[in-house]
C-alpha positions in Angstrom: 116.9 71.0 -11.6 120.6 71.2 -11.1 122.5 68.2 -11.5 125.0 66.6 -8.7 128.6 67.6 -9.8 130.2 63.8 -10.4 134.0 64.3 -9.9 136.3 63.1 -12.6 139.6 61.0 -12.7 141.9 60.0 -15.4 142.9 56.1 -16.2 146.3 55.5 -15.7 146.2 52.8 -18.8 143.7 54.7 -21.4 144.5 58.1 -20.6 140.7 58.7 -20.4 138.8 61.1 -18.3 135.9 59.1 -16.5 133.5 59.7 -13.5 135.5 58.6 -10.5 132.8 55.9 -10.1 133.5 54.6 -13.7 137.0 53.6 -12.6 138.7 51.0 -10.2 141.2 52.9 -7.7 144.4 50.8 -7.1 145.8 52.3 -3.5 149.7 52.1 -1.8 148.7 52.6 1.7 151.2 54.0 4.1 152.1 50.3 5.4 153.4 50.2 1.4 151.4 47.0 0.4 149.6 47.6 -3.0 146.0 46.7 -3.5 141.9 47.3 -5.4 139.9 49.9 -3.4 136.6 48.9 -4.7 135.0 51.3 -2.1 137.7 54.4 -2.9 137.9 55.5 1.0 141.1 53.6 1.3 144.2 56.0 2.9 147.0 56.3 0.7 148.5 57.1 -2.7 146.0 56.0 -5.7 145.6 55.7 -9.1 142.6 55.5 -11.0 142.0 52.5 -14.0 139.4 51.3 -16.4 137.7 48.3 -15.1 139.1 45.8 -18.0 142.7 44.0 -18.7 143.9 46.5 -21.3 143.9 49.7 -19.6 145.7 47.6 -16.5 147.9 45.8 -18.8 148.7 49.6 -20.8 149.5 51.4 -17.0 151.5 48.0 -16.0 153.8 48.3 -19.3 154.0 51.6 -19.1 155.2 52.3 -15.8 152.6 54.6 -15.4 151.1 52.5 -12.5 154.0 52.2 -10.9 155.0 55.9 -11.1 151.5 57.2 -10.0 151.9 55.0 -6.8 155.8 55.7 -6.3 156.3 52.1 -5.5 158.1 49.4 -7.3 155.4 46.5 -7.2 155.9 43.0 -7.1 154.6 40.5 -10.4 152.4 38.6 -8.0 150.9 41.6 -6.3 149.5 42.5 -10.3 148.5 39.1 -10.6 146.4 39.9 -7.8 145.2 43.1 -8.9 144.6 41.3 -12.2 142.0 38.6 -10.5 140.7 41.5 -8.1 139.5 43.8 -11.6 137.9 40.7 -13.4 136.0 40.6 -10.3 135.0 44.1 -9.8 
C-alpha cells in the first residue's frame, strides 16, 4: 500500500524539517496585519514554527521571523502570537 505523500516545511526557530501539520504557520496577509494560521489556508506570506516558546523565541531573536514575513512586526503583536501558540 502506498503511503500519502505528507509535505514538509522547515521551522523558522529550530531549523528543523517537520510535516507541515507538525508546525504552526504564522501568516502576513496582504492587509499587512501579522497573525497564527491554525488552519494553514490563510492568504499571504508564511512561515512555518515549532509549536513551543523556544523555536518562536529563536525565529523572534533571530530575525528570521521577521525576514521570512518581510514585515517589521510590532512587540505586542508577538505577545499575541506568543498566547495564540501556547494555545495551539
Amino acid at each position: 500500500m502506498k503511503s500519502k505523500h505528507m509535505p514538509e516545511r522547515t521551522c523558522v526557530g529550530c531549523r528543523s524539517v517537520k510535516t507541515k501539520r507538525e508546525l504552526v504557520r504564522i501568516v502576513r496577509e496582504p492587509a499587512g496585519t501579522v497573525d497564527v494560521d491554525p488552519v494553514g489556508k490563510k492568504s499571504g506570506r508564511g512561515v512555518y514554527v515549532c509549536p513551543n516558546l523556544a523555536c518562536l523565541e529563536s525565529a523572534v531573536k533571530s530575525g528570521r521571523l521577521k525576514t521570512g514575513l518581510e514585515a517589521e512586526i510590532p512587540a505586542e503583536v508577538i505577545a499575541k502570537i506568543r498566547e495564540r501558540l501556547l494555545g495551539v
